[in-house]
CHARMM-style PDB file with segment names, atoms N, HN, CA, C and O in Angstrom:
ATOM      1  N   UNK     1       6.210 -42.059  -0.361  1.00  0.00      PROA
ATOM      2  CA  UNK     1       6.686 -40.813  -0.923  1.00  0.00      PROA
ATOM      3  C   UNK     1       5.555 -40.077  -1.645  1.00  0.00      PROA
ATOM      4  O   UNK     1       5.427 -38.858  -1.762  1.00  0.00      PROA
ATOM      5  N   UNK     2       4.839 -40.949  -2.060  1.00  0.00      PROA
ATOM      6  HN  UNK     2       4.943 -41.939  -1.964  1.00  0.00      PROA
ATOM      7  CA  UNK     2       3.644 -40.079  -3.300  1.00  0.00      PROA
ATOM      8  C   UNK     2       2.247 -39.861  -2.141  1.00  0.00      PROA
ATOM      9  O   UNK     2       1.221 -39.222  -2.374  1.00  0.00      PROA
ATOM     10  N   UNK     3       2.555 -40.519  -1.019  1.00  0.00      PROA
ATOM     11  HN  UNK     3       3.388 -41.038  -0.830  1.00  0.00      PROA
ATOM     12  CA  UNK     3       1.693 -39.690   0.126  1.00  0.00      PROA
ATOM     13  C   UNK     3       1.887 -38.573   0.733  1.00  0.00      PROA
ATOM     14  O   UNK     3       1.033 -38.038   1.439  1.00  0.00      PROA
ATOM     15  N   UNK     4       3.360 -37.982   0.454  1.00  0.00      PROA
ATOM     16  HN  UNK     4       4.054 -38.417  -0.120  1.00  0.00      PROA
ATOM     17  CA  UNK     4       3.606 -37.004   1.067  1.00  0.00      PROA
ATOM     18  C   UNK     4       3.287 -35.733   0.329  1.00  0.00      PROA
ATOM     19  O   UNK     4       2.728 -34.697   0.690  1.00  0.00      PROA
ATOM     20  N   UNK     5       3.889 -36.182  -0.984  1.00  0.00      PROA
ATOM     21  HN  UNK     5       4.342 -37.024  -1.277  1.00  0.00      PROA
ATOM     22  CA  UNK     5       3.580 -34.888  -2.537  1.00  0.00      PROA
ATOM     23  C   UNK     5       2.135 -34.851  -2.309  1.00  0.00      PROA
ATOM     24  O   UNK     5       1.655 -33.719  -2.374  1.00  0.00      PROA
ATOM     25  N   UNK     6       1.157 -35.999  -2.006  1.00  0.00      PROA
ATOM     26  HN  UNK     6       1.547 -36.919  -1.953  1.00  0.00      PROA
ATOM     27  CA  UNK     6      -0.500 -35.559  -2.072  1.00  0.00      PROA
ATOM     28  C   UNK     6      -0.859 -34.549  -1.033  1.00  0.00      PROA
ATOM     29  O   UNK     6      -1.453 -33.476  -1.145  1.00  0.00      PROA
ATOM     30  N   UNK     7      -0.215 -35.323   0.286  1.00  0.00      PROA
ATOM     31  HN  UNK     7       0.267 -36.194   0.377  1.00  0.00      PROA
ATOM     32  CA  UNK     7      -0.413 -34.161   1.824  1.00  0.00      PROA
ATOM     33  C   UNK     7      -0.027 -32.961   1.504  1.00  0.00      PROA
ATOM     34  O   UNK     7      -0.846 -32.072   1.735  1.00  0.00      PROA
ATOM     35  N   UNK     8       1.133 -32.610   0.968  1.00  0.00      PROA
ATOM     36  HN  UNK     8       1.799 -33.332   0.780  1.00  0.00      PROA
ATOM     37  CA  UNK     8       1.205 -31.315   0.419  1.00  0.00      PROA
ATOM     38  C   UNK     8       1.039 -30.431  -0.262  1.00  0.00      PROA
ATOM     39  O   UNK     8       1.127 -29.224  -0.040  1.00  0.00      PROA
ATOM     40  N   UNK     9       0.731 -31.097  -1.328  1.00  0.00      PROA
ATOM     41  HN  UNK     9       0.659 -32.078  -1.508  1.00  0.00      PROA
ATOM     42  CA  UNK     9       0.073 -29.986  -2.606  1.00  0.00      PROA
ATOM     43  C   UNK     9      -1.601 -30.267  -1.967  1.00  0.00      PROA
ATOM     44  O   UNK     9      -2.268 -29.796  -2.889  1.00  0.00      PROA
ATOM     45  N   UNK    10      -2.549 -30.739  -0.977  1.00  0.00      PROA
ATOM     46  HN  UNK    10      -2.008 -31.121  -0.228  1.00  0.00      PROA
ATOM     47  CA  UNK    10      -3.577 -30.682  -0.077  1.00  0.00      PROA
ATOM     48  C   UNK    10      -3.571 -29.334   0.576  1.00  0.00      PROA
ATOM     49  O   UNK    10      -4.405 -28.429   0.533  1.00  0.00      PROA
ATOM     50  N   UNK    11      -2.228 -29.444   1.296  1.00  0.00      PROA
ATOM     51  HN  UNK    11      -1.551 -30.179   1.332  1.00  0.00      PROA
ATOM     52  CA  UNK    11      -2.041 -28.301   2.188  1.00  0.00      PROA
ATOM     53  C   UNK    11      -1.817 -26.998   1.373  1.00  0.00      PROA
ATOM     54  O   UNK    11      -2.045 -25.902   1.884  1.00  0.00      PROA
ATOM     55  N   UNK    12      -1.379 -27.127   0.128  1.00  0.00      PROA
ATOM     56  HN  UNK    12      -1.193 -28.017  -0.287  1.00  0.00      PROA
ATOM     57  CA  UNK    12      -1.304 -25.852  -0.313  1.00  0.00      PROA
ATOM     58  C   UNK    12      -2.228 -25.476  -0.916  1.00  0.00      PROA
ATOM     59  O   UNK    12      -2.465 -24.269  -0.866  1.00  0.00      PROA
ATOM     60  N   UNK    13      -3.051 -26.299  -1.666  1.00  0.00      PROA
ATOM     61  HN  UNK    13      -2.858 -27.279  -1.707  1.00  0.00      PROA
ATOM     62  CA  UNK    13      -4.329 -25.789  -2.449  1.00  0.00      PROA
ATOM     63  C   UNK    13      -4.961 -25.566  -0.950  1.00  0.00      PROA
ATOM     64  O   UNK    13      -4.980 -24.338  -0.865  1.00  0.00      PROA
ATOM     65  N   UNK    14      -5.339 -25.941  -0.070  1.00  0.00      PROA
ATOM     66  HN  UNK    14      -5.323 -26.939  -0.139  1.00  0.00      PROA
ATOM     67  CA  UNK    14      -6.455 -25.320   1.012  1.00  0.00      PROA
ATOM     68  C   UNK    14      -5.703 -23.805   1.193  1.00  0.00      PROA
ATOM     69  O   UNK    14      -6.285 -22.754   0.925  1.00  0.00      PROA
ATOM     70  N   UNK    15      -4.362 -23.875   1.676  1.00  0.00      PROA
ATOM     71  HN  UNK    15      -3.889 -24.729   1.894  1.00  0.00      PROA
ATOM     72  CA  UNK    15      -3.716 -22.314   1.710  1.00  0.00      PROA
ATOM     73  C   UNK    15      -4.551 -21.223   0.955  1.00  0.00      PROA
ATOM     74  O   UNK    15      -5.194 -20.266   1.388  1.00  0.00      PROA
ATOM     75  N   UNK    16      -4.337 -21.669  -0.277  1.00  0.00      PROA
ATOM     76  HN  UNK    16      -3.815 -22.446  -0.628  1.00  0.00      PROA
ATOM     77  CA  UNK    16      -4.144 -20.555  -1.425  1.00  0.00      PROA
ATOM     78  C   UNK    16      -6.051 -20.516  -2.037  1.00  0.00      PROA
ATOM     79  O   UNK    16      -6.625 -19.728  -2.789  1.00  0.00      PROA
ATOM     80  N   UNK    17      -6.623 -21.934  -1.174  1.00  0.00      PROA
ATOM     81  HN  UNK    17      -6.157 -22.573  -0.563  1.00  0.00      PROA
ATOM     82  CA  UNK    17      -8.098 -21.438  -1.669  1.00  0.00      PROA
ATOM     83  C   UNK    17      -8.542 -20.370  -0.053  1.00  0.00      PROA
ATOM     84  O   UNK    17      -9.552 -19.695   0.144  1.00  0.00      PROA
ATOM     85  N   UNK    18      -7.756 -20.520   0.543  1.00  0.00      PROA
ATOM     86  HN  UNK    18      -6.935 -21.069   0.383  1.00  0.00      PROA
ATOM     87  CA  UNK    18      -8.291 -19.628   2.051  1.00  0.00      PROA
ATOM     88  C   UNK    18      -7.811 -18.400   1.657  1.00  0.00      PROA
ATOM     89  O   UNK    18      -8.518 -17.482   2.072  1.00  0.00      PROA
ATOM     90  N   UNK    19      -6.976 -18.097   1.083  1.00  0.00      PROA
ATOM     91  HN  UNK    19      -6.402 -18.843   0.746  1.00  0.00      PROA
ATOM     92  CA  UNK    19      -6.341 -16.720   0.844  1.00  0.00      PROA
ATOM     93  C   UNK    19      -6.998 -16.040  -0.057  1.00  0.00      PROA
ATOM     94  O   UNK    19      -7.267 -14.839  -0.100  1.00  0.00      PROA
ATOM     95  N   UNK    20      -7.314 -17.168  -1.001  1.00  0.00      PROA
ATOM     96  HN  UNK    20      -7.097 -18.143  -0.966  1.00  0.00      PROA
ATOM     97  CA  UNK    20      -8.584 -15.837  -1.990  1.00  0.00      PROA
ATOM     98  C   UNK    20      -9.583 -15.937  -1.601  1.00  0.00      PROA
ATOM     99  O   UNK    20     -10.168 -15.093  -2.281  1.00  0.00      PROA
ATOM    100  N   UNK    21     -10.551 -16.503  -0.754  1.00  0.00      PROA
ATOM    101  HN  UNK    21     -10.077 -17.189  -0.202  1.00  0.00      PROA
ATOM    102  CA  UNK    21     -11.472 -16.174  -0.312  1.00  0.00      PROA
ATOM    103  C   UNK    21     -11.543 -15.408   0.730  1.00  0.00      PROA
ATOM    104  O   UNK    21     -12.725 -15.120   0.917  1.00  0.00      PROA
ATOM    105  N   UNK    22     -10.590 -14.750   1.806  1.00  0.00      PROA
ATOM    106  HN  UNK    22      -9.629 -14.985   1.654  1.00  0.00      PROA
ATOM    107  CA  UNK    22     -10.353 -13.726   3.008  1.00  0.00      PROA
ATOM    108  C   UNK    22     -10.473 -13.075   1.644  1.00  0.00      PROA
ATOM    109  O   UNK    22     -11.678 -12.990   1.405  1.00  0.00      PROA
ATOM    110  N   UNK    23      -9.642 -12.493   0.475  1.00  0.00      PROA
ATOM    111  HN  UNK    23      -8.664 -12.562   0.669  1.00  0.00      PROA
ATOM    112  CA  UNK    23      -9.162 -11.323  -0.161  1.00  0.00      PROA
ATOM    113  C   UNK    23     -10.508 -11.089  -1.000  1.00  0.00      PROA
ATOM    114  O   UNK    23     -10.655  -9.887  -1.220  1.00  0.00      PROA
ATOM    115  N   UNK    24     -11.295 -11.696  -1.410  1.00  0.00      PROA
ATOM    116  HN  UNK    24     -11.176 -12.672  -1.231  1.00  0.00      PROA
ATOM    117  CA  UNK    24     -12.615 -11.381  -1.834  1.00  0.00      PROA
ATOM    118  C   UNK    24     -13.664 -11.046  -1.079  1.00  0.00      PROA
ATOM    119  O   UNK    24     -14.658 -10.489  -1.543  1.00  0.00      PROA
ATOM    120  N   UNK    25     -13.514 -11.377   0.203  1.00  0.00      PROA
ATOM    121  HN  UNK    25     -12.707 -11.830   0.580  1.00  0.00      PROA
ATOM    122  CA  UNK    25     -13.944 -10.748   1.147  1.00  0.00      PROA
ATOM    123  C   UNK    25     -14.137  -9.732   2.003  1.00  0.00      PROA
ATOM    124  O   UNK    25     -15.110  -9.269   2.597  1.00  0.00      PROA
ATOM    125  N   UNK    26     -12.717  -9.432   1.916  1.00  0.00      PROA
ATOM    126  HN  UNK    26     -11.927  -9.808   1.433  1.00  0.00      PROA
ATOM    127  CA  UNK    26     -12.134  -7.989   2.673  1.00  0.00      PROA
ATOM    128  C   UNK    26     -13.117  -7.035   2.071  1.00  0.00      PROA
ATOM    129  O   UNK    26     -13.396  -6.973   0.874  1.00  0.00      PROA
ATOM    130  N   UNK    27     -13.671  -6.210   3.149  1.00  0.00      PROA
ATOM    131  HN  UNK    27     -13.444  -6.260   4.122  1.00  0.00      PROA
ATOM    132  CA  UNK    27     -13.894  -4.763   3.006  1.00  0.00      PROA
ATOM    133  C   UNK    27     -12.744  -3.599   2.121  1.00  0.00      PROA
ATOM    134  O   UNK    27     -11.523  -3.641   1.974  1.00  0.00      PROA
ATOM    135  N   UNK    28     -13.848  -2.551   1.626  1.00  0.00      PROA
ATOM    136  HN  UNK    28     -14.840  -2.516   1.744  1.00  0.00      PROA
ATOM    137  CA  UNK    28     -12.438  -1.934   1.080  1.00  0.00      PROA
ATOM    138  C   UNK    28     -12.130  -0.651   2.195  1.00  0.00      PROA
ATOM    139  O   UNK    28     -12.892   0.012   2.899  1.00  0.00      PROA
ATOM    140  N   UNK    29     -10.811  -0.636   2.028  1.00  0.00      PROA
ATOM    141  HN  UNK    29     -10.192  -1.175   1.457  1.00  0.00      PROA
ATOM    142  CA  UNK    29     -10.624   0.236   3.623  1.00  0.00      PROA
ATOM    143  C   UNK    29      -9.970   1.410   2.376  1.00  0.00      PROA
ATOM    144  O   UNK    29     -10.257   1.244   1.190  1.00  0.00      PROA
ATOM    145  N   UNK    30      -8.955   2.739   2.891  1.00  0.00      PROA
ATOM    146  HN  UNK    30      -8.721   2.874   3.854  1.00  0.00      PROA
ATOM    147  CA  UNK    30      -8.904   3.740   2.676  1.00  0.00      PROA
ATOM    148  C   UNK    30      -8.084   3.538   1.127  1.00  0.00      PROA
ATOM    149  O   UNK    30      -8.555   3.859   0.036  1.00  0.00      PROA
ATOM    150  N   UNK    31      -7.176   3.120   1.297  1.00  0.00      PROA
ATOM    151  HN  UNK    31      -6.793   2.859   2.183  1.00  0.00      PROA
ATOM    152  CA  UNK    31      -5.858   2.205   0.007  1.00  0.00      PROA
ATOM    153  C   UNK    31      -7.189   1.998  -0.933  1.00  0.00      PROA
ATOM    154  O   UNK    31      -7.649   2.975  -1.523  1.00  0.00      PROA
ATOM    155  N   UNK    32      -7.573   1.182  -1.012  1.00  0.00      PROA
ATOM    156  HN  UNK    32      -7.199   0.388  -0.533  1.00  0.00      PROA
ATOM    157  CA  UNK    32      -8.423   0.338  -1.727  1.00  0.00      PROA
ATOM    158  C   UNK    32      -9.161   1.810  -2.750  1.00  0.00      PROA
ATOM    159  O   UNK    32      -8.705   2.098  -3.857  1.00  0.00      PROA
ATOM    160  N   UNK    33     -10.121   2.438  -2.214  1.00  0.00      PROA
ATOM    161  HN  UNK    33     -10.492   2.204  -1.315  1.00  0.00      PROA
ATOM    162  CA  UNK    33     -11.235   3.371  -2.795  1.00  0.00      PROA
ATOM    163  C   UNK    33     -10.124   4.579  -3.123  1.00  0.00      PROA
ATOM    164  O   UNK    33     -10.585   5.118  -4.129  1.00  0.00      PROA
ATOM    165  N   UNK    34      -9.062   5.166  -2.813  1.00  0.00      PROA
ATOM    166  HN  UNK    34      -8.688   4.728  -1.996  1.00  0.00      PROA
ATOM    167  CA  UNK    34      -8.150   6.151  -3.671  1.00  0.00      PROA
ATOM    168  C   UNK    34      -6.516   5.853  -3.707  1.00  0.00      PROA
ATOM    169  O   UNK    34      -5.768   6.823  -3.831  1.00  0.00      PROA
ATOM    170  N   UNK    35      -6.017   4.661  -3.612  1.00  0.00      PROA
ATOM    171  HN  UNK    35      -6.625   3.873  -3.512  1.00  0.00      PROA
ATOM    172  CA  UNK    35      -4.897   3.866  -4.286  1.00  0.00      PROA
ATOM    173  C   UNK    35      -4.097   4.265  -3.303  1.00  0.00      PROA
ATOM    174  O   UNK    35      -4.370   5.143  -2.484  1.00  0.00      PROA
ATOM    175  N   UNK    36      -3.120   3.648  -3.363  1.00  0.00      PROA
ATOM    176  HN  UNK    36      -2.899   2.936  -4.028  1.00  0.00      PROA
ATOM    177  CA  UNK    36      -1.991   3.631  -2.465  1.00  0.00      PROA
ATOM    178  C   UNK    36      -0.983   4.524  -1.607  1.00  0.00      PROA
ATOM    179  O   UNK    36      -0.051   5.050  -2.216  1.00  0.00      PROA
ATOM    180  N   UNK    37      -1.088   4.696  -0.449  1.00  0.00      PROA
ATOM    181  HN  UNK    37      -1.844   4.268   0.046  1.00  0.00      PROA
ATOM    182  CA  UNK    37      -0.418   5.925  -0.006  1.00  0.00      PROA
ATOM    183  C   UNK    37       0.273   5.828   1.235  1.00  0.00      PROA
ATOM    184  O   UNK    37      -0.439   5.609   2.215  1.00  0.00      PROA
ATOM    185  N   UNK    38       2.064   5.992   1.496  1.00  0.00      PROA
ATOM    186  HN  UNK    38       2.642   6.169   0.700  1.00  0.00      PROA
ATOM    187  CA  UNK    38       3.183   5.860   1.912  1.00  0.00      PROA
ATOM    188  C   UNK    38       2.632   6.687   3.372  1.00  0.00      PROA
ATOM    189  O   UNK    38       1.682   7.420   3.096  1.00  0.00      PROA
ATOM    190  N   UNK    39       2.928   6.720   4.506  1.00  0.00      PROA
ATOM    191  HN  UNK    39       3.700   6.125   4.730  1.00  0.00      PROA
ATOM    192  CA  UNK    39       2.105   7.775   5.409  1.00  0.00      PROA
ATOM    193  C   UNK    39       0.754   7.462   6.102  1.00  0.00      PROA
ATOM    194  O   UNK    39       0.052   6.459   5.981  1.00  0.00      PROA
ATOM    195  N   UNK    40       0.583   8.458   6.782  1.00  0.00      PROA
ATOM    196  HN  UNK    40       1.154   9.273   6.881  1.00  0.00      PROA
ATOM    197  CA  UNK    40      -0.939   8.420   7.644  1.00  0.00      PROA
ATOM    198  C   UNK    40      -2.255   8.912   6.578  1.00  0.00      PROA
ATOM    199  O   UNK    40      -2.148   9.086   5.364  1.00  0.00      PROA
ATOM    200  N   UNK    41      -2.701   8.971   6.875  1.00  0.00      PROA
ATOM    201  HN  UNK    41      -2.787   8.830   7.861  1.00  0.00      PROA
ATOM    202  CA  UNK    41      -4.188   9.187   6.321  1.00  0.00      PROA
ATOM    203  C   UNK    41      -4.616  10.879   6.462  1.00  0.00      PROA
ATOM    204  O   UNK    41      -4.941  11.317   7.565  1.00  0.00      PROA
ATOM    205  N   UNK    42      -4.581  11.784   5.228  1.00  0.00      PROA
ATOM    206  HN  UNK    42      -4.317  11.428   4.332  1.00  0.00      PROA
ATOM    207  CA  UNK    42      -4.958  13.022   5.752  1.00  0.00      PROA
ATOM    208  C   UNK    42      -6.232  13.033   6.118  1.00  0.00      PROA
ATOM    209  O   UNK    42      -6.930  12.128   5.662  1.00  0.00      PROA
ATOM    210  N   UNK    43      -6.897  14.089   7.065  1.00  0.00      PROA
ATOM    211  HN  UNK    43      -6.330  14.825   7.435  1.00  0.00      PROA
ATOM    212  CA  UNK    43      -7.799  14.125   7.624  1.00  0.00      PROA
ATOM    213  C   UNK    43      -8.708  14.938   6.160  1.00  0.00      PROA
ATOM    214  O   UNK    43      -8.182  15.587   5.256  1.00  0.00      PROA
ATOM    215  N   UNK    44      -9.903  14.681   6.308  1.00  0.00      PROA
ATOM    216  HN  UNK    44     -10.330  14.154   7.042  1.00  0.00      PROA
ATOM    217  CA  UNK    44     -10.873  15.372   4.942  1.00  0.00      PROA
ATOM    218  C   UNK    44     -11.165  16.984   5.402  1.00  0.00      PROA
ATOM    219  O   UNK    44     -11.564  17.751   4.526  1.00  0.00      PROA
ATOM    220  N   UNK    45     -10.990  17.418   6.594  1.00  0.00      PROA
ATOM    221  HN  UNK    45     -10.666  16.795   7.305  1.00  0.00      PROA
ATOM    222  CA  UNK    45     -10.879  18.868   6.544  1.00  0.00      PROA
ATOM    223  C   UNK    45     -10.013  19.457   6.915  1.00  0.00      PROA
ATOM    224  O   UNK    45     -10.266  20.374   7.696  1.00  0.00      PROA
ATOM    225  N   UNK    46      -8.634  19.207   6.537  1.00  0.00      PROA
ATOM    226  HN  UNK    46      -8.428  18.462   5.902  1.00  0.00      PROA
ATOM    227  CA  UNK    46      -7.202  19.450   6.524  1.00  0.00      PROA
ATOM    228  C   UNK    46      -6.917  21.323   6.554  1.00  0.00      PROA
ATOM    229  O   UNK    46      -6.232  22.024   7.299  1.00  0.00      PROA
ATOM    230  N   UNK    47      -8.108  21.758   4.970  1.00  0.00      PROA
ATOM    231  HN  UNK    47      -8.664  21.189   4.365  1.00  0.00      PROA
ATOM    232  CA  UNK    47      -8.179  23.234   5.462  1.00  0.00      PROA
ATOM    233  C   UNK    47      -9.415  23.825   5.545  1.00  0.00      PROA
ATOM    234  O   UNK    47      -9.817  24.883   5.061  1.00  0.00      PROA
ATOM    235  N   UNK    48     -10.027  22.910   6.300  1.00  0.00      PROA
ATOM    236  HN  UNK    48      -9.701  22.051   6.693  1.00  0.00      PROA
ATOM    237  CA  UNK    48     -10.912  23.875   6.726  1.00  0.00      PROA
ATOM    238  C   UNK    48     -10.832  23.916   8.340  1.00  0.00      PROA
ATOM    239  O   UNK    48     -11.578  24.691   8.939  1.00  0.00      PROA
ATOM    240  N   UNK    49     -10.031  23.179   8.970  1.00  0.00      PROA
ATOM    241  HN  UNK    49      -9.425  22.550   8.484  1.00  0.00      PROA
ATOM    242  CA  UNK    49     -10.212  22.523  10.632  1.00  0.00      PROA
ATOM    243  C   UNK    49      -9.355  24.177  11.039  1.00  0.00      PROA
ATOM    244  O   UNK    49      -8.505  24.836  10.439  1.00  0.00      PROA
ATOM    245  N   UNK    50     -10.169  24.386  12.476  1.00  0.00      PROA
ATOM    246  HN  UNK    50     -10.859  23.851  12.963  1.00  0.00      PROA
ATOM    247  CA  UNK    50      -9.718  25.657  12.905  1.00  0.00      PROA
ATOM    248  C   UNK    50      -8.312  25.976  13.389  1.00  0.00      PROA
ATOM    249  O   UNK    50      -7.863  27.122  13.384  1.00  0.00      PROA
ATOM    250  N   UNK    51      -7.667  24.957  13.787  1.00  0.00      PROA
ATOM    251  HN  UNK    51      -8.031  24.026  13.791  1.00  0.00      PROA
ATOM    252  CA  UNK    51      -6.217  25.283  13.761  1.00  0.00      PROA
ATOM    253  C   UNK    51      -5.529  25.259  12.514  1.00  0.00      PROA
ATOM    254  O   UNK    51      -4.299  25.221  12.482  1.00  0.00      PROA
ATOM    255  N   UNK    52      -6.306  25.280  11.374  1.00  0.00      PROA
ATOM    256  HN  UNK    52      -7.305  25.311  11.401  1.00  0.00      PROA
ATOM    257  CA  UNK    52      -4.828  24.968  10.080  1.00  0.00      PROA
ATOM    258  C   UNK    52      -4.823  23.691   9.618  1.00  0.00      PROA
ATOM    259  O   UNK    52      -5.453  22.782  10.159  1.00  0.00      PROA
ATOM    260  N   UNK    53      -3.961  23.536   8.378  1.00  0.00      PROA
ATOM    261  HN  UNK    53      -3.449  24.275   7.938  1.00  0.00      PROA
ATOM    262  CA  UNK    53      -3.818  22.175   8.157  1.00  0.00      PROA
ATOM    263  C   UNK    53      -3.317  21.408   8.942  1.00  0.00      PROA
ATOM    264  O   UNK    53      -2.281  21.895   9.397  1.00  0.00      PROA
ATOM    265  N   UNK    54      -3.575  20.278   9.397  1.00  0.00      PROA
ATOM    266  HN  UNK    54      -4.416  19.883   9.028  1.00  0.00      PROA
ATOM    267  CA  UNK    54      -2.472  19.128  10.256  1.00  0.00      PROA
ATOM    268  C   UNK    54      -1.223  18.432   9.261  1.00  0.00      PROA
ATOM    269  O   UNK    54      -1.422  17.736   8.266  1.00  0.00      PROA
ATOM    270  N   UNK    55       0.015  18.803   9.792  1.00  0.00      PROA
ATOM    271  HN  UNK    55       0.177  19.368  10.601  1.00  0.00      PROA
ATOM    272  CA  UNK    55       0.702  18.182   9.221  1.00  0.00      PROA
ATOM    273  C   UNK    55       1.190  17.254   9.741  1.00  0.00      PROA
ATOM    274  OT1 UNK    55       1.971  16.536   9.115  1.00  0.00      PROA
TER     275      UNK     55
END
């Protein structure tokens, strides 16, 4: 029984040390550098692009 509690709390510390090391890793993508946002991604020349804004 106390081989199994070791195999597992094994398996979870490797989990949870793999998960913060991907997350310290990650690049910062669009979210990251101006916070969180529900939707697509506006384009950076929204008004200046020759048809108008894209909505």
């Amino acid at each position: 029984m106390t081989d199994v509690a070791i195999t597992l709390l094994a398996l979870l510390a490797g989990c949870v040390s793999l998960e913060v090391y991907f997350a310290l890793r990650a690049p910062l993508g669009y979210q990251d550098e101006h916070g969180f946002h529900l939707g697509s991604e506006t384009p950076e020349c929204a008004e200046d692009c020759p048809g108008g804004p894209i909505l």
